[in-house]
DSSP file (Angstrom, degrees, kcal/mol; ACC not computed):
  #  RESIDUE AA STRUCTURE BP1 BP2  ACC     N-H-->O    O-->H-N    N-H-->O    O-->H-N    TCO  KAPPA ALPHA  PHI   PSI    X-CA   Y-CA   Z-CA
    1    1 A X              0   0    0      0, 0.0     2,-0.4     0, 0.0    26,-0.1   0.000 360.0 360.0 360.0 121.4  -30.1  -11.8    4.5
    2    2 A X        +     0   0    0     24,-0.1     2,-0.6    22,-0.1    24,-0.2  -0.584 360.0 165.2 -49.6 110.5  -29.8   -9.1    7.1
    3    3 A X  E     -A   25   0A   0     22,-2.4    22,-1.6    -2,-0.4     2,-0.6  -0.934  11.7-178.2-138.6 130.2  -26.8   -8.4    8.8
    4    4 A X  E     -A   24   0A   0     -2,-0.6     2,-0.5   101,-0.5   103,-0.3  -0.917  13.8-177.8-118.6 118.9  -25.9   -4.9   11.1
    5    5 A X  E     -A   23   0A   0     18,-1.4    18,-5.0    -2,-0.6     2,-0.3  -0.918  11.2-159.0-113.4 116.4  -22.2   -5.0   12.6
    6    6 A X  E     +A   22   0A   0     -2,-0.5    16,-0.2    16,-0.2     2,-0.2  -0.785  14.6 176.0-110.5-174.9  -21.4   -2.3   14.5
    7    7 A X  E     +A   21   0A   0     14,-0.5    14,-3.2    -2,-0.3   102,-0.1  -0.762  40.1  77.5-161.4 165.3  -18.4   -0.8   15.6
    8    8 A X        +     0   0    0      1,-0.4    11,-0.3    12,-0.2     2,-0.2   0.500  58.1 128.3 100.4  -8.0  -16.7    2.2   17.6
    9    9 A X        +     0   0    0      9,-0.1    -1,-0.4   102,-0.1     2,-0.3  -0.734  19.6 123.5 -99.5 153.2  -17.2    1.2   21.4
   10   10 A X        -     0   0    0     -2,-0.2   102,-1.9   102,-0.1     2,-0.3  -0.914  64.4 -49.6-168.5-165.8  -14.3    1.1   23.9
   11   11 A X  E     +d  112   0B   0     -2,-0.3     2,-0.3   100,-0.2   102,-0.2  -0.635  52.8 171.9 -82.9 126.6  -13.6    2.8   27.3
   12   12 A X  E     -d  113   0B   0    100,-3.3   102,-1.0    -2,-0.3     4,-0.1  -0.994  31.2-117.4-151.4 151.6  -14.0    6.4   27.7
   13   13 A X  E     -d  114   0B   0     -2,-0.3     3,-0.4   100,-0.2    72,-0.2  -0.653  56.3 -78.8 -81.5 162.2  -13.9    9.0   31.0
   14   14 A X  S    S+     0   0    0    100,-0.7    72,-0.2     1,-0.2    -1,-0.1  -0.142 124.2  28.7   0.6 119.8  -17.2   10.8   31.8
   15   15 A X  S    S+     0   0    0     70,-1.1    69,-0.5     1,-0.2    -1,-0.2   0.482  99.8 126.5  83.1   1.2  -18.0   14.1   29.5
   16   16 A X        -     0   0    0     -3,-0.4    69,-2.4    69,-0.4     2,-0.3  -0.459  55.5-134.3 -74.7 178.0  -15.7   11.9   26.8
   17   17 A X        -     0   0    0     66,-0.2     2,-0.3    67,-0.2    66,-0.2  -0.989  22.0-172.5-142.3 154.2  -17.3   11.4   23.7
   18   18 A X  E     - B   0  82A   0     64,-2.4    64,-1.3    -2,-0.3     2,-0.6  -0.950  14.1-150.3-135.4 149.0  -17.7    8.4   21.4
   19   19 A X  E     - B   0  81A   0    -11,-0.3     2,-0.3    -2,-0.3    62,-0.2  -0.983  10.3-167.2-113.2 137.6  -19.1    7.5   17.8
   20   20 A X  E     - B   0  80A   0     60,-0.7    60,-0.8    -2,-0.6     2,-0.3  -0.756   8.5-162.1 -97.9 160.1  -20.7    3.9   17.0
   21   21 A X  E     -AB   7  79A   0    -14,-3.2   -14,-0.5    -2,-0.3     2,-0.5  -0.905   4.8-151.0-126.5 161.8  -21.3    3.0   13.1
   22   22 A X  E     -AB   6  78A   0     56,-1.7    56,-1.0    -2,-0.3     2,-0.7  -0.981   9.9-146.5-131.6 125.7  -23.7    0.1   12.0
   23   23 A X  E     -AB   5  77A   0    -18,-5.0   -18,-1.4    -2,-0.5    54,-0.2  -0.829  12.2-149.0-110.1 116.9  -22.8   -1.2    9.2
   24   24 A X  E     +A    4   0A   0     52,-1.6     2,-0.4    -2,-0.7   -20,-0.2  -0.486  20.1 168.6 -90.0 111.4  -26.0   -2.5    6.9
   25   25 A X  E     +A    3   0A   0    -22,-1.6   -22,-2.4    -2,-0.2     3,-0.1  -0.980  68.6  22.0-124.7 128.2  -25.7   -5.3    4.6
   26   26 A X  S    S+     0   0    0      1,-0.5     2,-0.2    -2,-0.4   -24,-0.1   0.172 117.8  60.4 103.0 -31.2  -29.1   -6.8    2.9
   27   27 A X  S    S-     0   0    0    -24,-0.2    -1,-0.5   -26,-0.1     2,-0.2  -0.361  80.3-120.5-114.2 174.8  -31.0   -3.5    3.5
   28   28 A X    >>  -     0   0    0     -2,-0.2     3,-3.4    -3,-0.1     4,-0.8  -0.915  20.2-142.7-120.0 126.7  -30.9   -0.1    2.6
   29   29 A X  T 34 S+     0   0    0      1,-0.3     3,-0.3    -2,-0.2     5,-0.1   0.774  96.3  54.3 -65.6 -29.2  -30.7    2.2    5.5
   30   30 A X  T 34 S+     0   0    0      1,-0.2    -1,-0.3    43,-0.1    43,-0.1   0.493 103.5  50.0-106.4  12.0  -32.9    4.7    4.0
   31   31 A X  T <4 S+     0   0    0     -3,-3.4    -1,-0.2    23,-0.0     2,-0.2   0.536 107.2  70.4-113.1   1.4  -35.6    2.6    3.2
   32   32 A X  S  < S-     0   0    0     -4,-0.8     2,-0.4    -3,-0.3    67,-0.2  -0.582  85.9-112.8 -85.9 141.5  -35.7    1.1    7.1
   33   33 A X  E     -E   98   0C   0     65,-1.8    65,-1.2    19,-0.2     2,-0.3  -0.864  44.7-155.9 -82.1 124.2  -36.7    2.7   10.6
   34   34 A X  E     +EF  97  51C   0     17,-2.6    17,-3.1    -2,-0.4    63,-0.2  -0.791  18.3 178.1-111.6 143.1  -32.8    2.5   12.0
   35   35 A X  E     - F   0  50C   0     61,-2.1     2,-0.3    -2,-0.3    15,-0.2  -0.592  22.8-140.0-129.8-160.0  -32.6    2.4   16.0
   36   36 A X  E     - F   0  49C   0     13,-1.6    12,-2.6    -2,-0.2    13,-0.6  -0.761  22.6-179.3-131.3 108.0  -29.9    2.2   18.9
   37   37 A X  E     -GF  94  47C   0     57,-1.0    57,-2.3    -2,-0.3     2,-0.5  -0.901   8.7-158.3-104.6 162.9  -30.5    0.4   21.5
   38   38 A X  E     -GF  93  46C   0      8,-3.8     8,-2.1    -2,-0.4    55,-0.3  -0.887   7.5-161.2-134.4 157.2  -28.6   -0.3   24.7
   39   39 A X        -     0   0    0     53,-5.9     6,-0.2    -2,-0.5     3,-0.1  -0.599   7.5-166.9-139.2  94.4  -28.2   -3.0   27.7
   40   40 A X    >   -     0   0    0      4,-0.3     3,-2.1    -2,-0.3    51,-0.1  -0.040  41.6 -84.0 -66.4 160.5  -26.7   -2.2   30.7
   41   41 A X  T 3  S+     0   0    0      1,-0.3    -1,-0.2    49,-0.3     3,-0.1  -0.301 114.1  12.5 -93.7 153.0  -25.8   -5.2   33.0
   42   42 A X  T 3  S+     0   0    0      1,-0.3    -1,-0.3    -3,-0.1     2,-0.3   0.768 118.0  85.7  61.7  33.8  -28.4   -6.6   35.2
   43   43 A X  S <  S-     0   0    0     -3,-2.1    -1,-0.3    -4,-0.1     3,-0.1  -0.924  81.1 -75.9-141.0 165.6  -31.3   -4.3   33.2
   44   44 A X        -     0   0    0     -2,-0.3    -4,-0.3     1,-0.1     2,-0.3  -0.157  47.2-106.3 -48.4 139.7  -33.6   -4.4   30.2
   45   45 A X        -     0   0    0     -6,-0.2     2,-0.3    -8,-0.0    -6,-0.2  -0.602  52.0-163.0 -78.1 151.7  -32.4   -3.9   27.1
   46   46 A X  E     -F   38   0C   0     -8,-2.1    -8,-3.8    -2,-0.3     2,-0.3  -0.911  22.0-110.8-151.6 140.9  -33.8    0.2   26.3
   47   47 A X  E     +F   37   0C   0     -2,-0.3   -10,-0.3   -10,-0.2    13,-0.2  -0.585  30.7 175.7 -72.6 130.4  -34.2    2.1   23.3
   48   48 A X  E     +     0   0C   0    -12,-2.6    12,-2.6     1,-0.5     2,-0.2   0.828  62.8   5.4-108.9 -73.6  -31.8    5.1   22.9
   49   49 A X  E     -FH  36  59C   0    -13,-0.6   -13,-1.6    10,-0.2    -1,-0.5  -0.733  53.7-163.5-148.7 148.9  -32.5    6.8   19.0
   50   50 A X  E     -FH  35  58C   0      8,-0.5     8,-0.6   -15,-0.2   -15,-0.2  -0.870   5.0-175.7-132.8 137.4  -34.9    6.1   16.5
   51   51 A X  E     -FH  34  57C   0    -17,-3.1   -17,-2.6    -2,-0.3     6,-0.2  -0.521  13.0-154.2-161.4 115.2  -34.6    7.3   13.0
   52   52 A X    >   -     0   0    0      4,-2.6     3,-4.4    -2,-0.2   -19,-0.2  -0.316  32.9-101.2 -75.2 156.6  -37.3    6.6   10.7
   53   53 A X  T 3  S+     0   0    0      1,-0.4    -1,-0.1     2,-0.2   -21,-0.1   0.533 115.2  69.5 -68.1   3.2  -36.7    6.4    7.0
   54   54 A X  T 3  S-     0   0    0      2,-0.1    -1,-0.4   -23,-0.1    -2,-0.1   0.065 119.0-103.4 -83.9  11.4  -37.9    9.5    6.5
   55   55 A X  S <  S+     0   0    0     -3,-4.4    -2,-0.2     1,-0.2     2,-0.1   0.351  80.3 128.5  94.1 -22.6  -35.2   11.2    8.1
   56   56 A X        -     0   0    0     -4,-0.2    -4,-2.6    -5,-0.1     2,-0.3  -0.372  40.9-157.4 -91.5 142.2  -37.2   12.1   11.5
   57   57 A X  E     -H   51   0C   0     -6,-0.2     2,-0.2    -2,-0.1    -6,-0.1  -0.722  13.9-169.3-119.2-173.3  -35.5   11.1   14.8
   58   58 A X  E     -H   50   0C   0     -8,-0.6    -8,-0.5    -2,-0.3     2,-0.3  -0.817   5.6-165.7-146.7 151.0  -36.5   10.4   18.2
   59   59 A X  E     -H   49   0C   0     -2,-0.2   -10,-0.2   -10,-0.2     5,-0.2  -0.671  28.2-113.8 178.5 138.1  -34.5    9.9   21.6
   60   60 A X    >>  -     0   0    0    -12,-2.6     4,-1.7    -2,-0.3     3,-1.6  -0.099  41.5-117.0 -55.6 147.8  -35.1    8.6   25.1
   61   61 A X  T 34 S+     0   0    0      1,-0.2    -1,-0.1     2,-0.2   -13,-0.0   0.835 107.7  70.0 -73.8 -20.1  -34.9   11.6   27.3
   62   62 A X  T 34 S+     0   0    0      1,-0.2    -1,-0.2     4,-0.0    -2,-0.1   0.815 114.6  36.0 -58.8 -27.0  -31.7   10.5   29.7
   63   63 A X  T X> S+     0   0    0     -3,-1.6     3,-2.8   -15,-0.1     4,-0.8   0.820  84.4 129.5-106.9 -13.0  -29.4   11.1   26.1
   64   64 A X  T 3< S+     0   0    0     -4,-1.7     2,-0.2     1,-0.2     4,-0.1   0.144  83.1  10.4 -23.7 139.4  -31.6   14.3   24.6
   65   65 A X  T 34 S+     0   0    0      2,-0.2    -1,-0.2     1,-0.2     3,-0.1   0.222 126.2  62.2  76.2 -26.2  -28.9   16.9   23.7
   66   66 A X  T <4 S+     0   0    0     -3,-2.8    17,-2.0    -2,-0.2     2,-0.4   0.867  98.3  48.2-108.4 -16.1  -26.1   14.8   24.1
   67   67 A X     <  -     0   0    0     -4,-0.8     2,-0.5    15,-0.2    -2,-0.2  -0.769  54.3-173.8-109.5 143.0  -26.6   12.0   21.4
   68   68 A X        -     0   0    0     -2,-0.4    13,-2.5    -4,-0.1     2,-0.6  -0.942   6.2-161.9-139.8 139.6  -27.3   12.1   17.9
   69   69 A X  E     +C   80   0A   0     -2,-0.5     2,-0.3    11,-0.2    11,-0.2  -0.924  26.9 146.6-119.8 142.7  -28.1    9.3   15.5
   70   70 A X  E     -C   79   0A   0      9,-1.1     9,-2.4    -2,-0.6     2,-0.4  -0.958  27.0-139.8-157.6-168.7  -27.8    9.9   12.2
   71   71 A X  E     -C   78   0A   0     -2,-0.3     2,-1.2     7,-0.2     7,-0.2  -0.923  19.4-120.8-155.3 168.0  -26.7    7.9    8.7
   72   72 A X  E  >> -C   77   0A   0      5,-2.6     5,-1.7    -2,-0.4     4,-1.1  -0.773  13.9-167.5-110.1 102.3  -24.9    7.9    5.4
   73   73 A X  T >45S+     0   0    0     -2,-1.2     3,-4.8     1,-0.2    -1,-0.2   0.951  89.7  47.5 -49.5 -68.2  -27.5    7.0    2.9
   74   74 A X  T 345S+     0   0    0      1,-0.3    -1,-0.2     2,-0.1    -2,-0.1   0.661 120.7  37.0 -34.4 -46.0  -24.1    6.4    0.1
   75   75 A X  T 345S-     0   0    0     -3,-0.1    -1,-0.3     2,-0.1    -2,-0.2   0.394 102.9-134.7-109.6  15.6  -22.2    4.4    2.5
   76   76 A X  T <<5 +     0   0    0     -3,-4.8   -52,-1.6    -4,-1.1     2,-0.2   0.867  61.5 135.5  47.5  50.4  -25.2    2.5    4.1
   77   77 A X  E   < -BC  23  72A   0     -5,-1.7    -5,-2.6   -54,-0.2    -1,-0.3  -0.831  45.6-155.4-128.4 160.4  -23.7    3.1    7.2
   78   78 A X  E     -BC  22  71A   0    -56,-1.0   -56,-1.7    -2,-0.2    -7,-0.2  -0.963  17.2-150.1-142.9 161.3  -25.8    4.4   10.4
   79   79 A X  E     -BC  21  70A   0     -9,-2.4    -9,-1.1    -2,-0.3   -58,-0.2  -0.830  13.0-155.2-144.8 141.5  -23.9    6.6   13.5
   80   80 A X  E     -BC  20  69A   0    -60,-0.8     2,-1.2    -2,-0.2   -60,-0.7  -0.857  14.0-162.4 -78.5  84.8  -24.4    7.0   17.1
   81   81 A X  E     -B   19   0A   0    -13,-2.5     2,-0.3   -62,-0.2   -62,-0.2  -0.448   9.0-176.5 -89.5  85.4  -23.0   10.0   18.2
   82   82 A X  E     +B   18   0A   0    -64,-1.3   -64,-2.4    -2,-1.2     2,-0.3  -0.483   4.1 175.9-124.2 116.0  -22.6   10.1   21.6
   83   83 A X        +     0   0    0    -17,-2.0     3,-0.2    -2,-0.3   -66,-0.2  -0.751  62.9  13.1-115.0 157.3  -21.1   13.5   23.9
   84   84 A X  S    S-     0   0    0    -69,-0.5     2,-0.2    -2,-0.3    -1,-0.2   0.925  79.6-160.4  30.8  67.0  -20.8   13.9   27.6
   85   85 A X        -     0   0    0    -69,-2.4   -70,-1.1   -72,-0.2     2,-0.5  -0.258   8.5-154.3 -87.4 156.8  -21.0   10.7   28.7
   86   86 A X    >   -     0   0    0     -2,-0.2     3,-3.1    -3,-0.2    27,-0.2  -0.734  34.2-103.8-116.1 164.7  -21.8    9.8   31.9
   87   87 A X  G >  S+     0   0    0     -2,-0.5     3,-0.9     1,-0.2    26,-0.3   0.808 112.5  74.5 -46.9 -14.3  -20.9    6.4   33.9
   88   88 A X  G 3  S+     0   0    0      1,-0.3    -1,-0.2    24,-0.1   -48,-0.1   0.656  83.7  68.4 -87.7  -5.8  -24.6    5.5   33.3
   89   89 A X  G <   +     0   0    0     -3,-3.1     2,-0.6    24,-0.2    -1,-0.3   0.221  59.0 122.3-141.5  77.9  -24.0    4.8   30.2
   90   90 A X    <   +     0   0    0     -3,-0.9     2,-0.3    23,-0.2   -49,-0.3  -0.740  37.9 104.2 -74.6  97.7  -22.3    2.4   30.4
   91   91 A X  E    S- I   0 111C   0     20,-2.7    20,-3.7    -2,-0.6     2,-0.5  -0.924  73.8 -81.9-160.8-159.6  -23.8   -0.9   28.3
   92   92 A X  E     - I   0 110C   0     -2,-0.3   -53,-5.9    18,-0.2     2,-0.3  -0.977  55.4-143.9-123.2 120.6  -23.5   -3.0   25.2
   93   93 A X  E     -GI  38 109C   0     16,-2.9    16,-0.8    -2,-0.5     2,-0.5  -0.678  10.8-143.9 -97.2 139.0  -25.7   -0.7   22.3
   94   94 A X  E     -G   37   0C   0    -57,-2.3   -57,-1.0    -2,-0.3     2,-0.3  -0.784  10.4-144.7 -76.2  55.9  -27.4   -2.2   20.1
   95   95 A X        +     0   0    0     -2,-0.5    11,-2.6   -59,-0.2     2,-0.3  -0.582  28.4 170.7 -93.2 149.4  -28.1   -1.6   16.4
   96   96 A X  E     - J   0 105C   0     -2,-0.3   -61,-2.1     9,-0.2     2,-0.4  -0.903  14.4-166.4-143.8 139.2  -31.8   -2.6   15.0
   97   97 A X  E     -EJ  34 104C   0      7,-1.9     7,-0.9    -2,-0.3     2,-0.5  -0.857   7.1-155.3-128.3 168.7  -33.5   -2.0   11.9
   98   98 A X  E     +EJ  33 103C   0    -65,-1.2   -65,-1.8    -2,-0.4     2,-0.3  -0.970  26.2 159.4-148.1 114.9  -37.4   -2.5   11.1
   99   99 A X  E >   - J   0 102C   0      3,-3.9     3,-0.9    -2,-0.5   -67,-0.1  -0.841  63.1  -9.4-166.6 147.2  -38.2   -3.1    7.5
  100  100 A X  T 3  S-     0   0    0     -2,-0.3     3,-0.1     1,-0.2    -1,-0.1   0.968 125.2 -60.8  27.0  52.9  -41.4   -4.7    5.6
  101  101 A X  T 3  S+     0   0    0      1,-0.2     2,-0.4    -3,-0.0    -1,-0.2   0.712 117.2 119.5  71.7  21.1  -42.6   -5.7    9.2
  102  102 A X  E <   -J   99   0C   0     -3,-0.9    -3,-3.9     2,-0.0    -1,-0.2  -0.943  50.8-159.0-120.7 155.2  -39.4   -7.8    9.5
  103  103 A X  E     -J   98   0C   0     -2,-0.4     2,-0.4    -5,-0.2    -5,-0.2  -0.809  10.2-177.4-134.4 147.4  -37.1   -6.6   12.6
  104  104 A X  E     -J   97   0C   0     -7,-0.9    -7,-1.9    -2,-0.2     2,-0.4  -0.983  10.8-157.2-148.9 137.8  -32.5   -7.6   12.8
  105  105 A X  E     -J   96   0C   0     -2,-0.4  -101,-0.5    -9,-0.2    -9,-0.2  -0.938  15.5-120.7-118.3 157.9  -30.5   -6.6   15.7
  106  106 A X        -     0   0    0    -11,-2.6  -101,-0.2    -2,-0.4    -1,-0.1  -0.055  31.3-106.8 -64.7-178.7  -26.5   -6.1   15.6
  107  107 A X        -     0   0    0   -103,-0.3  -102,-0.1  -101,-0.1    -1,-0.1   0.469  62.6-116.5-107.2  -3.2  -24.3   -8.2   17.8
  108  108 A X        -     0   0    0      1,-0.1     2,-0.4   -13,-0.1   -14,-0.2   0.211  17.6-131.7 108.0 140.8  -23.6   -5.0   20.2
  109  109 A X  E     -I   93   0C   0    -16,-0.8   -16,-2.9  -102,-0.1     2,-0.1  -0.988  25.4-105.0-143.1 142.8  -20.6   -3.3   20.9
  110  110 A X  E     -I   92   0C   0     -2,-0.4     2,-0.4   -18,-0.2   -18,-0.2  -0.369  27.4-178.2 -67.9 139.6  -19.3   -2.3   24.4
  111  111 A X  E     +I   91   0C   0    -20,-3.7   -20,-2.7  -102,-0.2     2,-0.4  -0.950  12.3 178.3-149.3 110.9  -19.5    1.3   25.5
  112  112 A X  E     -d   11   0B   0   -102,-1.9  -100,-3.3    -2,-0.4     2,-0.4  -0.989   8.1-164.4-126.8 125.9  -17.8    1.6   29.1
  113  113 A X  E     -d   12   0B   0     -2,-0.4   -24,-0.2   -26,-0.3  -100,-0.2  -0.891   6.2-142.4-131.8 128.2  -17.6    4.9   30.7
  114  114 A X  E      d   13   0B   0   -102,-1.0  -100,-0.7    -2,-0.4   -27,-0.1   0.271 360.0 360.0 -57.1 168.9  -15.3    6.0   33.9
  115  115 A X              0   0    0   -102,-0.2    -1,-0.1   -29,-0.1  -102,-0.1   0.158 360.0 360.0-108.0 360.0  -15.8    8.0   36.6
């Protein structure tokens, strides 16, 4: 059985910075495509960072440069690392894994940022 809990969200001013963790249970992170996603209220839930199990990432262009996902094969843990935020991003993130064609989301942590 899958389960990804993340952690790491709270309230932070604009140009703050924040880290999420996922933490993996059931899996191995490095044999999975690991994502982020986020859902701001009254929108679609959107993909922020991809990292496929080969180590290559991906990221929607509104966080290029300022976000980095990355993971700890050892501690089966997987990171959002998230600089200069702005009020827009502001949601509940997401973590999702994809492995042997079967798909798990977290239950989301809050990530609110001031103006």
């Amino acid at each position: 059985q899958v389960q990804l809990v993340e952690s790491g969200g709270g309230l932070v001013q604009a140009g703050g910075s924040l880290r999420l963790s996922c933490a993996a249970s059931g899996i191995t992170i490095s044999d999975a495509a690991m994502a982020w996603h986020r859902q701001a209220p009254g929108k679609q839930r959107e993909w922020v960072a991809v990292m496929s199990s080969g180590g290559s990432t991906t990221y929607t262009d509104s966080v290029k440069g300022r976000f980095t996902i990355s993971r700890d094969n050892a501690k089966n843990l997987v990171y959002l690392q998230m600089n200069s935020l702005k009020p827009e991003d502001t949601a509940v993130y997401y973590c999702f894994s994809v492995i042997w064609g079967a798909s798990n989301w977290g239950q989301g942590t809050q990530v609110t940022v001031s103006s």
